[in-house]
C-alpha positions in Angstrom: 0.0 0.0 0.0 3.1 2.3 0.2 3.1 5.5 -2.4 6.5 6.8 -3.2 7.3 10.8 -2.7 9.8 11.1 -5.4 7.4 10.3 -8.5 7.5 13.4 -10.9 9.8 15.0 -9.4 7.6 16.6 -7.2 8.6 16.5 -3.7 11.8 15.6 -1.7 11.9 15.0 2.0 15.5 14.9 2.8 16.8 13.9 6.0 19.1 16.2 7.7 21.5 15.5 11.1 20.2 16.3 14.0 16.6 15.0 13.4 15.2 18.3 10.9 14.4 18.3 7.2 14.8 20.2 4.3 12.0 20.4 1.3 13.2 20.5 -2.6 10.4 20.9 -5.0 10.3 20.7 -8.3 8.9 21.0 -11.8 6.2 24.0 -11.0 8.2 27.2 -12.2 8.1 26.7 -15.9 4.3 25.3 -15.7 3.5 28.4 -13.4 4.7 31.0 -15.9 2.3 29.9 -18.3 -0.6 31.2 -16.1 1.0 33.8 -13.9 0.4 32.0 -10.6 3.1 31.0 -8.5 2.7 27.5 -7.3 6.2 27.3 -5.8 5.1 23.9 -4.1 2.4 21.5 -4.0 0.2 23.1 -1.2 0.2 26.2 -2.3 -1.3 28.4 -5.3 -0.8 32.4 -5.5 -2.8 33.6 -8.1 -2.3 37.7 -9.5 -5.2 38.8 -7.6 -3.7 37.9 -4.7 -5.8 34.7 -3.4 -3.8 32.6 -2.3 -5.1 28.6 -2.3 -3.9 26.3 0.0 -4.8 22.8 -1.3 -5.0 20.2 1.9 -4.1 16.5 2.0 -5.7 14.9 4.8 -9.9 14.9 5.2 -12.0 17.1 6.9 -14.1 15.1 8.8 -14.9 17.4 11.5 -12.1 17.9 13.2 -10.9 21.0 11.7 -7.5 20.4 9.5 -8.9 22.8 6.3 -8.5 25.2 9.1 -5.4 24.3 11.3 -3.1 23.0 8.4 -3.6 26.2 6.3 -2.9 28.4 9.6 0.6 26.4 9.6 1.6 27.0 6.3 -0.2 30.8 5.6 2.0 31.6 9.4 5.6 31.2 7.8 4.5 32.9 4.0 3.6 35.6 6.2 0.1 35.4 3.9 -2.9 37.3 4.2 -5.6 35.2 5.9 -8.5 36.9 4.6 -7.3 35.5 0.8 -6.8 32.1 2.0 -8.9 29.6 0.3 -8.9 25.9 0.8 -9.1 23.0 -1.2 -8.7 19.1 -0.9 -5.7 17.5 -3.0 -6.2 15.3 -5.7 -4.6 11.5 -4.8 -1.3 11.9 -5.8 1.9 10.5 -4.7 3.5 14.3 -3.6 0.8 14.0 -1.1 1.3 10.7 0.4 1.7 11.1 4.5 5.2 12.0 5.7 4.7 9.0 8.3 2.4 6.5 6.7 4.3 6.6 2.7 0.8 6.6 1.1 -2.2 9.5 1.0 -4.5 8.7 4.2 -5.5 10.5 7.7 -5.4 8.8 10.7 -3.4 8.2 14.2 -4.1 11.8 14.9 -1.2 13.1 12.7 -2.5 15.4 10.4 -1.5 18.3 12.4 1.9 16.4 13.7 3.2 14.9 11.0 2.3 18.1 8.1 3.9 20.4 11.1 7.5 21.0 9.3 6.7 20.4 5.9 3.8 23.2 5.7 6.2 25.3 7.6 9.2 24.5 5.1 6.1 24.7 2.2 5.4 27.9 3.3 8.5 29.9 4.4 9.9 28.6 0.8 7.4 30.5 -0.6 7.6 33.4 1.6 11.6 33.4 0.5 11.3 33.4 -3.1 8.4 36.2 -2.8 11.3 38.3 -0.9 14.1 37.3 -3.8 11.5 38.3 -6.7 11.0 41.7 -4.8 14.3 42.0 -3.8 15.6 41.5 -7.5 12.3 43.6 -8.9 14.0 46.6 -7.0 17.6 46.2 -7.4 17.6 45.9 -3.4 19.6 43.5 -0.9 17.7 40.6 -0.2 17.7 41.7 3.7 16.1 44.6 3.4 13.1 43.1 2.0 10.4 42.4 4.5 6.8 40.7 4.3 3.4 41.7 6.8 0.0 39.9 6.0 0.7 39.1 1.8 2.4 42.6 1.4 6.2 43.1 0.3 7.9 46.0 1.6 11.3 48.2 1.6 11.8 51.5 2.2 9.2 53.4 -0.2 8.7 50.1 -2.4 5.9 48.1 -1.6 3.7 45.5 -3.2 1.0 43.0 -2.4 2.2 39.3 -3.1 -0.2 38.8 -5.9 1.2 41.7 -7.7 4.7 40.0 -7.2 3.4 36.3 -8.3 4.7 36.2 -11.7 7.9 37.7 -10.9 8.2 34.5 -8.3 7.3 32.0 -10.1 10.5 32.3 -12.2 13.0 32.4 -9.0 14.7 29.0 -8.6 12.8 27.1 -5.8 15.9 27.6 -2.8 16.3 24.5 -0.3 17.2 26.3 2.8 14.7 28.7 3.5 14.5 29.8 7.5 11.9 29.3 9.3 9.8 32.0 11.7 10.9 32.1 15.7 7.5 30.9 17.2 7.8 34.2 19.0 6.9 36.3 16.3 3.9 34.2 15.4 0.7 36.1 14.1 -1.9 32.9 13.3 -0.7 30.0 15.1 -2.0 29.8 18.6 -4.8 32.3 17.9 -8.6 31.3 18.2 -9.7 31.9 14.7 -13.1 30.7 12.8 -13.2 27.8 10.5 -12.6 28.1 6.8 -15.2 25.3 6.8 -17.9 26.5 8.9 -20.0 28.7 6.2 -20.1 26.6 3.8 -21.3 23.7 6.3 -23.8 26.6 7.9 -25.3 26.9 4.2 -25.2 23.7 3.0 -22.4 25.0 0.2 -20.2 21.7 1.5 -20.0 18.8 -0.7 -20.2 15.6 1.2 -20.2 11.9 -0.4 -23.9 11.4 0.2 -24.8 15.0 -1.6 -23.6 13.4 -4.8 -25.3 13.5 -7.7 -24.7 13.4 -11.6 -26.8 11.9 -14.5 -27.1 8.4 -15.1 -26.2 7.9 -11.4 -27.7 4.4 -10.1 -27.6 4.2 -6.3 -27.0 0.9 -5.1 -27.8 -0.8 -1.4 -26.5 -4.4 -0.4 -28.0 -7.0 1.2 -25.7 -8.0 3.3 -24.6 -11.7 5.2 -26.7 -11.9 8.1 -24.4 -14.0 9.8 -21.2 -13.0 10.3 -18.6 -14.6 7.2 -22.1 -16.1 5.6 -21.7 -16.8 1.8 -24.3 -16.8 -1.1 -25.4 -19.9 -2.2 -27.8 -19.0 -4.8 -30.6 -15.8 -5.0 -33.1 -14.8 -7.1 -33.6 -11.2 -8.1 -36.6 -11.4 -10.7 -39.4 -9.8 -8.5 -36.9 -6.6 -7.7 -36.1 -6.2 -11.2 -40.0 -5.8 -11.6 -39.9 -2.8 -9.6 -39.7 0.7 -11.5 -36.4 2.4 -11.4 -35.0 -1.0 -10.7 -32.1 -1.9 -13.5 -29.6 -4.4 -11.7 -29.4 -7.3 -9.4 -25.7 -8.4 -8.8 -23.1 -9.9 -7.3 -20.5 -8.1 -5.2 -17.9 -9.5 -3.2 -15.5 -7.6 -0.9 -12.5 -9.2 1.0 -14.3 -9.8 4.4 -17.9 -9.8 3.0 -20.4 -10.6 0.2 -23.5 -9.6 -0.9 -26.7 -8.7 -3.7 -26.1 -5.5 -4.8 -29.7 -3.8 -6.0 -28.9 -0.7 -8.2 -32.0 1.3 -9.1 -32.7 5.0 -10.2 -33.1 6.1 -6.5 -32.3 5.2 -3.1 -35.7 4.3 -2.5 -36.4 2.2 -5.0 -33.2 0.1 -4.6 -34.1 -0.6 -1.0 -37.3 -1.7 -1.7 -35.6 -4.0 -4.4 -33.3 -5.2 -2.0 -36.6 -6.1 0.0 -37.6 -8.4 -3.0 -34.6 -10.2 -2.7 -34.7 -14.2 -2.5 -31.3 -15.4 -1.0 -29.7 -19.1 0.4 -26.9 -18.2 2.5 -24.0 -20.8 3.5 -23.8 -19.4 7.5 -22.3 -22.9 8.9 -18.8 -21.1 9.5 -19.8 -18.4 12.5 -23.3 -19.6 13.1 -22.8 -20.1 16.9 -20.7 -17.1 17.1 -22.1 -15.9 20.8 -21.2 -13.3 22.8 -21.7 -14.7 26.4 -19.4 -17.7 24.4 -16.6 -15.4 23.6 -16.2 -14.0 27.0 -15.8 -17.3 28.3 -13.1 -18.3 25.9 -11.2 -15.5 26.5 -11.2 -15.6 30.0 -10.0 -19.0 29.3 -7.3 -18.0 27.2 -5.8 -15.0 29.6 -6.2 -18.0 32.6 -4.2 -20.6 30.6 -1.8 -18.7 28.8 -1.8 -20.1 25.8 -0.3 -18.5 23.1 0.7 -15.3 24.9 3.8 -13.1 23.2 5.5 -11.1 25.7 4.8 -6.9 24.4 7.3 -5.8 27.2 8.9 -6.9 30.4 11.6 -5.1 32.8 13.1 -6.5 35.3 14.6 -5.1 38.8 17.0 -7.1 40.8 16.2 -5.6 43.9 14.8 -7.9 46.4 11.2 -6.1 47.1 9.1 -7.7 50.1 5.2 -7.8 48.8 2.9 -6.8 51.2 -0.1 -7.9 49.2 -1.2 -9.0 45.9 -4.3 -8.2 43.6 -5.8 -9.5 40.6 -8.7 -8.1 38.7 -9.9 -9.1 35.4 -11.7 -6.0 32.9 -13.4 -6.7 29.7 -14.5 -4.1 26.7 -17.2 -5.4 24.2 -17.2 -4.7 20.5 -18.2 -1.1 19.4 -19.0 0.1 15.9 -18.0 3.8 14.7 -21.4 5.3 14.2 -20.9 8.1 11.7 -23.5 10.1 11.6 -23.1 10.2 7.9 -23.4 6.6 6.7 -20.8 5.3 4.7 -21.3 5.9 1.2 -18.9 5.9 -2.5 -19.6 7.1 -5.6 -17.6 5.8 -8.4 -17.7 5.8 -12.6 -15.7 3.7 -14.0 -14.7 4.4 -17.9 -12.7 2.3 -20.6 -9.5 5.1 -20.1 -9.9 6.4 -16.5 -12.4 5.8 -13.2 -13.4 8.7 -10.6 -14.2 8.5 -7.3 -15.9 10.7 -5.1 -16.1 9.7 -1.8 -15.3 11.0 2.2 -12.6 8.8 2.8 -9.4 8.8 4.9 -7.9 6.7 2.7 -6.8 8.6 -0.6 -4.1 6.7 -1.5 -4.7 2.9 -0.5 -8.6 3.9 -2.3 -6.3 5.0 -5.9 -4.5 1.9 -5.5 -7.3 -0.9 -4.8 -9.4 1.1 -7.6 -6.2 0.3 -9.7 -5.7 -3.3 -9.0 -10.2 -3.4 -9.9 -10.0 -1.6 -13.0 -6.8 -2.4 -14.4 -6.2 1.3 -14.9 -2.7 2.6 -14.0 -3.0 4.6 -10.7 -2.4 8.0 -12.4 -6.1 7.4 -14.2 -7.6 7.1 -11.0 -9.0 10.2 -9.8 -10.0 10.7 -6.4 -12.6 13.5 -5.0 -12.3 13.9 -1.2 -15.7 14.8 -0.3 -16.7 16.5 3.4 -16.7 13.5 5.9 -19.5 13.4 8.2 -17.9 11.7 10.7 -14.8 9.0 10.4 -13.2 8.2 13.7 -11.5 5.3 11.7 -14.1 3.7 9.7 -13.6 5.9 6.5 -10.2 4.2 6.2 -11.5 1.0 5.7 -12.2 -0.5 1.8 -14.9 -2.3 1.4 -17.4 0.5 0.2 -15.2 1.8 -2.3 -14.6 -1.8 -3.3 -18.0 -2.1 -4.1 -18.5 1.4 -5.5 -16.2 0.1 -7.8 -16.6 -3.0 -8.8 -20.4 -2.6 -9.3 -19.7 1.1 -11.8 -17.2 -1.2 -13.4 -20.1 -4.2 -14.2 -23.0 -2.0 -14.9 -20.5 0.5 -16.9 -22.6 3.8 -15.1 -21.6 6.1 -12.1 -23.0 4.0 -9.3 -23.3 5.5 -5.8 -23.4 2.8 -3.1 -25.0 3.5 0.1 -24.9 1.9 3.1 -28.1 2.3 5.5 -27.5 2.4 9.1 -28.2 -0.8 9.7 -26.0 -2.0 7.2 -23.0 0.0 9.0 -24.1 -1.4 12.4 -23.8 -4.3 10.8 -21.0 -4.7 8.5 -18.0 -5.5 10.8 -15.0 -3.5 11.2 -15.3 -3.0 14.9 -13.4 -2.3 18.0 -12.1 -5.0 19.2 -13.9 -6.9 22.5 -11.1 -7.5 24.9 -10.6 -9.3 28.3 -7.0 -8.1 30.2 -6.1 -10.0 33.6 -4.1 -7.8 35.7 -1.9 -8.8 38.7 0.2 -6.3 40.8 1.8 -6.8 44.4 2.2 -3.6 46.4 5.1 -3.2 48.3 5.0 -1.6 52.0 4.3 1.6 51.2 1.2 0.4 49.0 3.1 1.0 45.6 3.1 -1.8 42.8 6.5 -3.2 43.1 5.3 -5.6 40.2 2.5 -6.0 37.7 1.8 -7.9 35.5 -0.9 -7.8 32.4 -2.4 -10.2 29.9 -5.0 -9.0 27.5 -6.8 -10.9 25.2 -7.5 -9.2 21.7 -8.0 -9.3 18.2 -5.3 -7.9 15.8 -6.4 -5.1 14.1 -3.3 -5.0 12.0 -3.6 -8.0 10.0 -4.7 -8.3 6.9 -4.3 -4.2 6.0 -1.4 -3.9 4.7 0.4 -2.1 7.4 1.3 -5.6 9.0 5.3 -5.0 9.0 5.0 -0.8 10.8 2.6 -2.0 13.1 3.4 -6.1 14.4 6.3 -6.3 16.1 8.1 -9.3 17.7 5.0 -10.8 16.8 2.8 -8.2 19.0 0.2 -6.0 17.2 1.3 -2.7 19.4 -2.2 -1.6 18.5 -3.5 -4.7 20.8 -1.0 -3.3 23.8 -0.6 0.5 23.4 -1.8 2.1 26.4 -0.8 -0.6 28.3 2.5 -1.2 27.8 4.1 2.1 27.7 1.9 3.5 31.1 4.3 5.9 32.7 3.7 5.1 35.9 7.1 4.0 37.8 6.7 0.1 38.5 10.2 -2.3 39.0 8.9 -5.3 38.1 6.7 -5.2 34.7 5.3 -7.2 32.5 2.5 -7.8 29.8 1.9 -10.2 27.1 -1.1 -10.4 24.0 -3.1 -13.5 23.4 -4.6 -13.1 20.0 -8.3 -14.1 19.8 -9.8 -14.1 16.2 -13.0 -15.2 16.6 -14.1 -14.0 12.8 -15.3 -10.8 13.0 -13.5 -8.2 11.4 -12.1 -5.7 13.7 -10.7 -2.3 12.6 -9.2 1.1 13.9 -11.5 3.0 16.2 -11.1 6.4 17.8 -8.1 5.8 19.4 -7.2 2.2 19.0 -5.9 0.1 21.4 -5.5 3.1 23.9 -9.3 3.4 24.4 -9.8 -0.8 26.1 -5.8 -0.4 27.5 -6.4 3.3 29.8 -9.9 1.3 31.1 -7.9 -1.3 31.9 -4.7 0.1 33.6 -6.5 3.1 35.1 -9.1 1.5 36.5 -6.6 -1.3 38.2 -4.4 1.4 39.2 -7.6 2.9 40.7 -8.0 -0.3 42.6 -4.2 -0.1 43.7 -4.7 3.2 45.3 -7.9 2.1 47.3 -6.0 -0.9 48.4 -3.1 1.1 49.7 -5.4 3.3 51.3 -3.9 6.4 49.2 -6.3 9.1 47.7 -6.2 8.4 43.6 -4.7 11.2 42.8 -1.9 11.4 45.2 -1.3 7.7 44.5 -0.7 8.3 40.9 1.1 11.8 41.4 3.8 9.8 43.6 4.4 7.0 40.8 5.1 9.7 38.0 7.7 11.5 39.4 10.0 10.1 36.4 7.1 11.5 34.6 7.3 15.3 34.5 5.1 15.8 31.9 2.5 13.2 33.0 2.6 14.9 36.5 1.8 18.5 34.9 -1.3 17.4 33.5 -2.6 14.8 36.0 -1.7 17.8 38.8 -3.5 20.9 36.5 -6.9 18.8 36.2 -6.6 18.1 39.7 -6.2 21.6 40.7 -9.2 23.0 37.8 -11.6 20.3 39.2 -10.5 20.8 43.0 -9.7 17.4 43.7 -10.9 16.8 47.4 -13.4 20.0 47.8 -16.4 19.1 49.7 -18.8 17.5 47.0 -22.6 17.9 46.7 -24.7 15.0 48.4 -24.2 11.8 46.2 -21.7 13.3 44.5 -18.3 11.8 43.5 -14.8 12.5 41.5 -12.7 9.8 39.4 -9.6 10.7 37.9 -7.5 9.0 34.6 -4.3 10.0 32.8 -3.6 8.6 29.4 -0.5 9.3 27.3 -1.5 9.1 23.4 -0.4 9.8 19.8 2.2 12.3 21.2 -0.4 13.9 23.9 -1.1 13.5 27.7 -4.5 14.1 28.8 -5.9 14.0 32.4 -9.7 13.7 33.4 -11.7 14.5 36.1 -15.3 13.0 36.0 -18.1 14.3 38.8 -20.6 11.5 38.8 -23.7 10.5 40.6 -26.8 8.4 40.8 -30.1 9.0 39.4 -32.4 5.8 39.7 -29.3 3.7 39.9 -28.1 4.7 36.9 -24.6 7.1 36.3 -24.9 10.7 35.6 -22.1 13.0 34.6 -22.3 15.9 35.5 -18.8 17.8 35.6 -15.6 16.7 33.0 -12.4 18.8 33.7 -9.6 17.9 30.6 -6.4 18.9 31.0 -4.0 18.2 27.8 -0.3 19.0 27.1 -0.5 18.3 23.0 2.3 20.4 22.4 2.2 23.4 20.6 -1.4 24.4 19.9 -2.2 25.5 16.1 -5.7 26.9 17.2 -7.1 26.9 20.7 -10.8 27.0 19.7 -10.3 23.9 17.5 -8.2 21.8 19.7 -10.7 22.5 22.5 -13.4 21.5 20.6 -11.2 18.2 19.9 -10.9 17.3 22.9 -14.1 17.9 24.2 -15.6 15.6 21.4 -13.7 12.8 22.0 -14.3 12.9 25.6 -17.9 12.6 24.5 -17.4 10.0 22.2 -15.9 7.6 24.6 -18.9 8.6 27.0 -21.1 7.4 24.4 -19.1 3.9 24.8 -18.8 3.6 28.2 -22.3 4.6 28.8 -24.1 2.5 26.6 -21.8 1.0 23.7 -21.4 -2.6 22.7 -22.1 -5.1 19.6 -23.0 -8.3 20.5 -23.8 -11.4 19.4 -26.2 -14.2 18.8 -26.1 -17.2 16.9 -23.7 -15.0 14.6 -25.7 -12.1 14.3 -25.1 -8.9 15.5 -28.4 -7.6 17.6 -28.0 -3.5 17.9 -28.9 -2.0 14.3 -29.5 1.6 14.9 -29.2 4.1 17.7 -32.3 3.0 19.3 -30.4 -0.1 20.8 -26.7 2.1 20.1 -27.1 4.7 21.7 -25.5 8.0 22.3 -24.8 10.3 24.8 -28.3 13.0 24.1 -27.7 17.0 24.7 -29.9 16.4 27.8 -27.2 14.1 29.1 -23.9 16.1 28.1 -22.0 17.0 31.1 -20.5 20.6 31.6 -16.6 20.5 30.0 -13.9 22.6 30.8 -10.7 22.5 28.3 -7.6 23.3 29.9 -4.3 23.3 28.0 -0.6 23.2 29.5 1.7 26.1 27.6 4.3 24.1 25.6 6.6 25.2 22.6 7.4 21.5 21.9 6.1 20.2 18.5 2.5 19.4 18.1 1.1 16.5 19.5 -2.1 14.5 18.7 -5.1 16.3 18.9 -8.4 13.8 17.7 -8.3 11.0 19.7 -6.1 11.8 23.3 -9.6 12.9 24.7 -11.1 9.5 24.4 -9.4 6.9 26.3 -9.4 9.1 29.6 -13.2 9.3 30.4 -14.3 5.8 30.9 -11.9 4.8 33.8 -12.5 8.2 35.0 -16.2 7.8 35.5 -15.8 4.4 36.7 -13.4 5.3 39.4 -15.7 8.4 40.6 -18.4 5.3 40.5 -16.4 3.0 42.9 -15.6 6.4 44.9 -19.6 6.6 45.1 -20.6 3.3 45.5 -17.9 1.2 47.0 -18.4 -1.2 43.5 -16.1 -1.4 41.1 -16.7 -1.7 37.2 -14.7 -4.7 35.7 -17.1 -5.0 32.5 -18.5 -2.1 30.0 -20.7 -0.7 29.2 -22.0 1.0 32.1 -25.9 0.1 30.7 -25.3 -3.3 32.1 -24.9 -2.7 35.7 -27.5 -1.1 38.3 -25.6 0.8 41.1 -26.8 1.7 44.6 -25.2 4.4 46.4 -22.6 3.7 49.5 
């Protein structure tokens, strides 16, 4: 799935000494003269009148990169912002991911990873707009200076569009400097979304909005056990329908299905009503929740097949004053866009397009290729508005089908999936079951722990087996759990895969959301053993852990940890480390009719430097929501190989009635950006389950919190 940089000569990202980079682009200054815009690189496009276009790589999918990428690149061109205007890249191989070698957004890294090369993009840019002017005048270079898309020295001034074509012929330099972060003007302020209006009126395209003529919508029908196949079907009384004009086949690598394509939506779901199929379920049949969770309690008991993630070793002698063992388990959980997934595709004799919201550019182009036939470079992608992603969008299989089905009919087909059909089509969070063991020494500190969970491996079978299994551990299966910062001699954990059948996938946060329940809620249970207020407890095991220690201490000071608490009224603190972030929560729970309600989140976050406040607030806040939603009420379970929840009557999510009041609060840094997307989620569940046990004296060893019935203590 890998994309090279260096095809066309576009891009070079050469690696310096001492960890920095340099940028070299090439090929745009002879193809820029032709129209008088100066498109020194391939993210940026000044035109005469001064606009200046930014053109973004990774998707918009709410959380707010056609804002905070352009804001990192228009800072070091020293640009206007009122003539920035945004668009999405095409799929090309200059803008395949710094980190991942192929066009996709994910892992929280949009921000961290495009951090220097916008900056590098940008104050290249800036540079030759200075050399132009500077050779325009006849002036030394130094004297040249640039304020919000105007050149200036002495009495000579002019605006950067008036300078553009003058630009566009200065040889692309390699060593342009970069701003101080002192002087910045844009990064680190609060400013709107480029994205916002055009959401407000409607103006933004997302994949569902598309429309073109000839287009056939198409909806599936779908295994109803989980790896079923088709035996035979019979699609005579659908084609009898108006607006019906296909029945067929389509097969994706973890599913297959009757693909119904009509005129309109409607008409191809009641086709796919009409539908007569034998399916071969005998392979996961008796695939059963309640049956899983005792195999993998099984497993973690036995050992069988474990594969040591990490272990350190202390040779000090320490005398254990007591031992614990507590077993957690996480169900499945599906992503629940609120915009269902959906491709459009038309596939022609000389070239295909796509048009679909997808975090997946560049593995899309390729798997489109390998469908078609069609080299790469006649693969056209159109990243549409993504209503919602949080993983799922990276998977394939409904731009397989978009595909494959535009290909057999030879029309533009637009498959969409119901929500049903999302609920149901796999690509979940993993269920996992961890055992954990510690023995405290005399002060009540774990002197030893030791950890086995029992997953699925998200990793296999996409392609980015050899980055992300290691010594035969998928380090999505352990993150979070592995790498806790908390100071512990003796430590240890292994994986036991369990592949049960279902396909499971990246969700918000990966392996960090199931590990920080685990190991935050045990060392919760550590603290209450020792007889050590929570926070103190984990304060005193982090002080190799400065950074940790900030955060953990700021959300403890914002929420006033230990102020006197209204009646029935508890706290429960969590600190996570994630995709280069630490983020603290403080959850203020209580009772109503036995059930938990939050009413109070305090997040405290040290992602490093912050692009825009507003944005990485708003970040944080929803993915603290999101993983409410899951520990609240989320699972996908299963009966003789079905899944049961369908819609958000039976998967819920957290209402506006039920949304506790959230303060953001952010720890000063200058370091590099961190991860902004995800770092909010894995924090809340343990921290609402530990402000449970505070309540109640019961601890929480099973999600989601729907389940259990709590009395007060």
């Amino acid at each position: 799935m890998a994309t090279t940089l260096d095809r066309r000569g576009f891009l070079k990202l050469v690696s310096l000494s001492g960890g920095g980079f340099a940028l070299g682009f090439l090929g745009y200054g002879e193809a820029s003269q032709q129209n008088l815009n100066f498109v020194p690189n391939p993210w940026v496009r000044l035109e005469p009148s001064g606009t200046v276009t930014i053109l973004v790589d990774k998707s918009e999918m709410g959380q707010g990169v056609t804002t905070a990428l352009p804001m990192i690149l228009a800072e070091e061109m020293d640009a206007d912002w009122s003539k920035i205007r945004v668009e999405f890249a095409p799929a090309a191989p200059e803008y395949a991911h710094p980190w991942y070698h192929t066009q996709a957004t994910g892992g929280s890294t949009s921000v961290r990873a495009m951090w220097l090369p916008l900056r590098h993009a940008g104050a290249t840019a800036r540079l030759m707009l200075r050399l132009a002017a500077a050779a325009t005048w006849n002036l030394p270079l130094e004297q040249v200076k640039t304020s919000k898309g105007v050149l200036s020295a002495g009495l000579h001034q002019a605006s950067y569009g008036g300078m553009a074509a003058a630009a566009s012929r200065i040889p692309v330099p390699q060593d342009a400097p970069l701003k101080d972060p002192k002087t910045f003007q844009l990064i680190g302020k609060p400013l709107p979304r480029l994205d916002s209006v055009a959401k407000a009126t409607g103006a933004a395209r997302f994949g569902m909005d598309m429309h073109m003529p000839g287009l056939l919508t198409a909806v599936v029908a779908r295994a109803p056990v989980v790896g079923a196949k088709v035996v035979r079907y019979d699609g005579s009384a659908a084609l009898k329908l108006p607006g019906v004009r296909f029945v067929v086949p389509v097969q994706t690598p973890t599913s297959a299905g009757i693909a119904v394509l009509a005129e309109t939506t409607w008409q191809a779901l009641k086709g796919r009503d009409l539908l007569t199929i034998e399916w071969d379920s005998t392979a996961h049949q008796h695939l059963d929740t309640a049956q899983l969770r005792r195999d993998m309690a099984q497993l973690a008991l036995s050992g069988e097949g474990a594969q040591t993630a990490v272990q350190r070793a202390n040779p000090d002698t320490v005398q254990i004053s007591q031992t614990l063992q507590s077993v957690y388990e996480v169900p499945y959980l599906a992503h629940a866009t609120m915009e269902p997934l959906n491709c459009t595709a038309w596939v022609r004799p000389d070239e295909a397009e796509i048009w679909v919201g997808t975090q997946a550019q560049g593995p899309s182009q390729m798997i489109a290729a390998q469908l078609t036939g069609l080299p790469t470079e006649r693969i056209k992608i159109h990243t549409q508005y993504l209503g919602g992603g949080f993983g799922r969008r990276f998977a394939p299989d409904f731009v397989i089908e978009a595909v494959s089905l535009s290909k057999s009919v030879q029309s533009p087909v637009k498959v969409v999936y119901t929500r049903e059909d999302d609920m149901h089509a796999a690509y979940y969070r993993p269920m996992a079951l961890c055992a954990l063991q510690a023995g405290l020494d005399g002060r009540g500190r774990p002197a030893h722990w030791h950890g086995v969970t029992v997953t699925d491996s998200i990793a296999e079978g996409t392609g980015f087996e050899s980055v992300i299994i290691k010594g035969g551990v998928d380090q999505t299966a352990v993150e979070g759990l592995a790498d806790i910062a908390y100071d512990i001699p003796q430590f240890k954990v292994d994986w036991i895969r369990f592949h049960p059948g279902v396909r499971v996938w990246f969700w918000r946060s990966v392996g960090h959301t199931q590990n920080a329940f685990f190991a935050e809620s045990f060392i919760d249970e550590l603290a209450h053993a020792a007889a050590q207020d929570p926070f103190e407890y984990r304060r005193a095991l982090l002080g190799k852990s400065p950074r940790q220690r900030t955060v953990l201490e700021l959300a403890a000071a914002r929420s006033q940890w230990g102020r006197p608490l209204p009646a029935g009224h508890a706290l429960g603190i969590a600190v996570v480390e994630s995709f280069g972030s630490v983020v603290a929560e403080v959850a203020e729970v209580s009772l109503q009719q036995g059930k938990p309600r939050v009413h109070r989140v305090v997040i405290a976050a040290d992602v490093g430097m912050v692009i825009n406040p507003d944005t990485v607030a708003a970040q944080l806040e929803g993915a603290m929501n999101f993983g409410l939603s899951a520990a609240l009420y989320g699972q996908i379970t299963f009966s003789e190989g079905q899944p049961r929840q369908s819609n958000f009557n039976d998967y819920p999510l957290v209402r506006l009635a039920e949304m506790p009041q959230v303060e953001v609060h952010l720890v000063p840094s200058g370091d590099a950006p961190g991860g902004v997307g995800e770092p909010g989620t894995p924090p809340i569940a343990p921290a609402v389950c530990n402000a449970l046990f505070a309540l109640t004296g019961q601890r929480v060893y099973r999600l989601p919190l729907s389940e259990h019935n709590f009395s007060g203590a």
